[in-house]
C-alpha positions as CSV (number, residue, x, y, z in Angstrom):
1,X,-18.9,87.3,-36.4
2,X,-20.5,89.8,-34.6
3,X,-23.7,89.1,-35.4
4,X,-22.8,84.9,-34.7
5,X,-22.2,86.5,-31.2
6,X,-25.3,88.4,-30.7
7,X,-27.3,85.4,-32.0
8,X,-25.2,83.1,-29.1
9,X,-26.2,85.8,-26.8
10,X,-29.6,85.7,-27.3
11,X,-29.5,82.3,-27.4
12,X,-28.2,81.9,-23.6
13,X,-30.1,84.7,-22.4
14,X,-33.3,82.4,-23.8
15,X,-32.3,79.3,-22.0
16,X,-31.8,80.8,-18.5
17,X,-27.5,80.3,-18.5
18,X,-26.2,82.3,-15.9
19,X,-23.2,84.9,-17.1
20,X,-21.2,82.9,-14.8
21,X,-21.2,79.9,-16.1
22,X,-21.3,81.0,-19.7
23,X,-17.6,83.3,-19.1
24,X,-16.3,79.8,-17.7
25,X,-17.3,77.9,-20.9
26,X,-16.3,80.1,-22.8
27,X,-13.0,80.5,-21.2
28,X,-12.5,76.7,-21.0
29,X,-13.6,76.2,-24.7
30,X,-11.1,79.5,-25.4
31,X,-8.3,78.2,-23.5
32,X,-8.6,74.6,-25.2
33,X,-8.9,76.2,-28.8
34,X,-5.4,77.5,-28.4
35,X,-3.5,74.9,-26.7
36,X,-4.8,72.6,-29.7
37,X,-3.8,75.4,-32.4
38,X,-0.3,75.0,-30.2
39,X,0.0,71.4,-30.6
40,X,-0.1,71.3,-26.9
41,X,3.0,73.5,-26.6
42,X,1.7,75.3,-23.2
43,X,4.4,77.7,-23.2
44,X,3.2,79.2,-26.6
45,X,-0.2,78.7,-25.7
46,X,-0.2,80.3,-22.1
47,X,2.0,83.2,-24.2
48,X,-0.7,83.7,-26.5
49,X,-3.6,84.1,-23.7
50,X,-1.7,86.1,-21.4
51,X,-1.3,83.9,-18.7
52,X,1.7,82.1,-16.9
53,X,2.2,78.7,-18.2
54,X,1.7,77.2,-14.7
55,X,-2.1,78.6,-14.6
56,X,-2.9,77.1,-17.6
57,X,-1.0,73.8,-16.8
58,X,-3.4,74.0,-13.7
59,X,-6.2,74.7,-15.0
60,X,-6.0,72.1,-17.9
61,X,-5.5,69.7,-15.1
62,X,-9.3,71.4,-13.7
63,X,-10.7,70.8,-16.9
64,X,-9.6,66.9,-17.2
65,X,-10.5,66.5,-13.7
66,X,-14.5,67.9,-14.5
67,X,-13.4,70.8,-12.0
68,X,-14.1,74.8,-13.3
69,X,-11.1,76.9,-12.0
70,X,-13.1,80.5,-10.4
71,X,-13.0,83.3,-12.1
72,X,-10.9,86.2,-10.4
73,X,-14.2,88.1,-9.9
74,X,-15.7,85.3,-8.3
75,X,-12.8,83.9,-6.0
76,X,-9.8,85.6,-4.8
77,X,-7.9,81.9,-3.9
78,X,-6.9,81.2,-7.2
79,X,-3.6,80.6,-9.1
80,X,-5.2,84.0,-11.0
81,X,-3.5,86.4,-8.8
82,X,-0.1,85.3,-9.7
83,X,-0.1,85.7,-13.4
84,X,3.4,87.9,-13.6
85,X,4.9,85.9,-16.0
86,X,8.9,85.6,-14.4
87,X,9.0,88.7,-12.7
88,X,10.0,89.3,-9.3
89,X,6.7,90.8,-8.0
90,X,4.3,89.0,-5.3
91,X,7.7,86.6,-4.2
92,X,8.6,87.1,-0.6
93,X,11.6,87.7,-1.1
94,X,14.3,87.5,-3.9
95,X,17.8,86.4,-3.8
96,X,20.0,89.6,-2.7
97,X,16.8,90.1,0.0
98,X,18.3,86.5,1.8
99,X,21.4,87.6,2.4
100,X,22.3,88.5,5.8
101,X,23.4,92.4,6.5
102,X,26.8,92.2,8.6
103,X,25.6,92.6,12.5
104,X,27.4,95.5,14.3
105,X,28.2,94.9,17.9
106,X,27.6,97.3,20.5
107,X,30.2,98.8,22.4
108,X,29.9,98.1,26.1
């Protein structure tokens, strides 16, 4: 397999493909291989890569629509950023943090 890699390598290198586009084809073909091994179940599929099932819901819908989603090197506006599959982390606020504290009133 390694050496099937090299030879791919080579092979882009030859032809002038720019790293960027050659990580997003080969994350889109990567990404696709998966949810078909899946059966289109995105949950076990975005499991499997790593990555919250709504990023790869939305960047399926990028791929049908002929749109590449940006790499996080490449673009910091992403759905990338926010891969934190359930946890609490990066939401403003959760839901013990809405409650209001009891006001005190100041004695005149």
């Amino acid at each position: 397999m390694k050496a099937e890699l090299e030879n791919l390598i080579e092979q882009m290198i030859t032809r002038g493909i720019l790293f960027e586009e050659a990580v997003k084809e080969f994350e889109k073909r990567f990404i696709l291989k998966v949810v078909d091994h899946h059966r289109h179940n995105l949950s076990k599929a975005a499991s499997e890569l790593g990555i919250h099932r709504n990023t790869l819901s939305k960047r399926l819908l990028d791929y049908q629509n002929g749109h590449q989603t940006p790499t996080p090197s490449t673009s910091n506006n992403g759905d990338n950023h926010n891969d934190n599959h359930g946890d609490n982390k990066g939401r403003a606020r959760s839901a013990s943090a809405k409650k209001k504290s009891p006001t005190r009133k100041s004695k005149k």
